[in-house]
C-alpha positions in Angstrom: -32.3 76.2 207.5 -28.3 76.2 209.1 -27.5 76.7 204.8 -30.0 79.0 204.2 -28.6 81.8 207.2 -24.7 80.6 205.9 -25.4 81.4 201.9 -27.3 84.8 203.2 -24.0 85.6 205.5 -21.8 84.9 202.7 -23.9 86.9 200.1 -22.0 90.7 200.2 -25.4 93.1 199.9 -27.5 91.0 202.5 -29.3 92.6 205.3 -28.9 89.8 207.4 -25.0 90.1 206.9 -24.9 93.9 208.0 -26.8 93.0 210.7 -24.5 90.1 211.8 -21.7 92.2 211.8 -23.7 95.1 213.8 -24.8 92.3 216.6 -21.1 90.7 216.5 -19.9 94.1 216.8 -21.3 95.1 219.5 -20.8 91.6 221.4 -16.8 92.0 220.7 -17.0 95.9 222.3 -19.0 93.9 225.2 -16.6 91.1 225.8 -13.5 93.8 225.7 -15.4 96.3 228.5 -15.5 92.9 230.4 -11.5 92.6 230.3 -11.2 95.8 231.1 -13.6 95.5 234.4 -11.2 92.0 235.0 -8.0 93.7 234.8 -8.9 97.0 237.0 -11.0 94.5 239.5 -9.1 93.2 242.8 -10.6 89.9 242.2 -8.6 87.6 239.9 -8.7 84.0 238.7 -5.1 83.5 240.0 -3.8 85.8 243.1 -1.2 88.2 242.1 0.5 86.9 244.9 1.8 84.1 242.9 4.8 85.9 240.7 4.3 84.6 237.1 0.9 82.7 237.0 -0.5 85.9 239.0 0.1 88.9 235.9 -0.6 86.3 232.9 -4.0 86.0 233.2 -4.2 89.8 233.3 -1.7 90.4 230.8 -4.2 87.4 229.2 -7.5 89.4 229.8 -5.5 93.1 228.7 -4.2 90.8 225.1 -7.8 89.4 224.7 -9.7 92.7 225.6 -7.7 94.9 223.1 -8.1 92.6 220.3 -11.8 91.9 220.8 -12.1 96.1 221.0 -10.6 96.0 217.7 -12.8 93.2 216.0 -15.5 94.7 217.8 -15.1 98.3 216.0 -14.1 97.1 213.2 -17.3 94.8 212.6 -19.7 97.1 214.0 -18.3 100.0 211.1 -18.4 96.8 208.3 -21.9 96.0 209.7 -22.8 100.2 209.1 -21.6 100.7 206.3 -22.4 97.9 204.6 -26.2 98.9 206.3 -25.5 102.5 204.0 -24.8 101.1 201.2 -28.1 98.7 200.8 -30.1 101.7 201.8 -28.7 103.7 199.0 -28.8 100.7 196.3 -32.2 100.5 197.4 -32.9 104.2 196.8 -31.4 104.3 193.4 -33.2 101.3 192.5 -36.6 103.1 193.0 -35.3 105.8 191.3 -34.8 104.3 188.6 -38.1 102.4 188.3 -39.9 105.5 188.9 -38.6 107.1 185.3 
């Protein structure tokens, strides 16, 4: 079953990849709103007090946040587009029977 999802991931005009990338998309936009709420929250992991340990794990959670906002719009547009593109395939495939 585990080879079945990974050869339908891998294959380039699968619906199940599309929507992978739309779900994985959305979880990466997710995880960087959550740094952002981290970083502009007074609670922290490690107190600010202390004077190096204290910024790293925001300049951690600002580093982590930025890329995952990136993955996350990045994937989400793959997982679109590649969603457009089977949708016209499919239309030009009917079209084409149709004649």
């Amino acid at each position: 079953m585990i080879l079945v999802v990974i050869v339908f991931l891998s294959l380039p005009k699968s619906r199940l990849r599309a929507l992978t990338l739309t779900i994985v998309g959305w979880l990466l936009k997710a995880a960087s709103l959550l740094c952002l709420v981290y970083i502009v929250s007074p609670i922290d992991l490690i107190p600010d007090a202390i004077p190096v340990l204290g910024i790293s794990d925001d300049a951690f959670a600002l580093i982590v946040g930025a890329l995952s906002g990136i993955g996350g719009l990045t994937s989400a547009s793959a997982g679109r587009r590649e969603e457009r593109e089977l949708n016209v395939s499919e239309y030009r495939v009917h079209e084409f029977r149709e004649r």
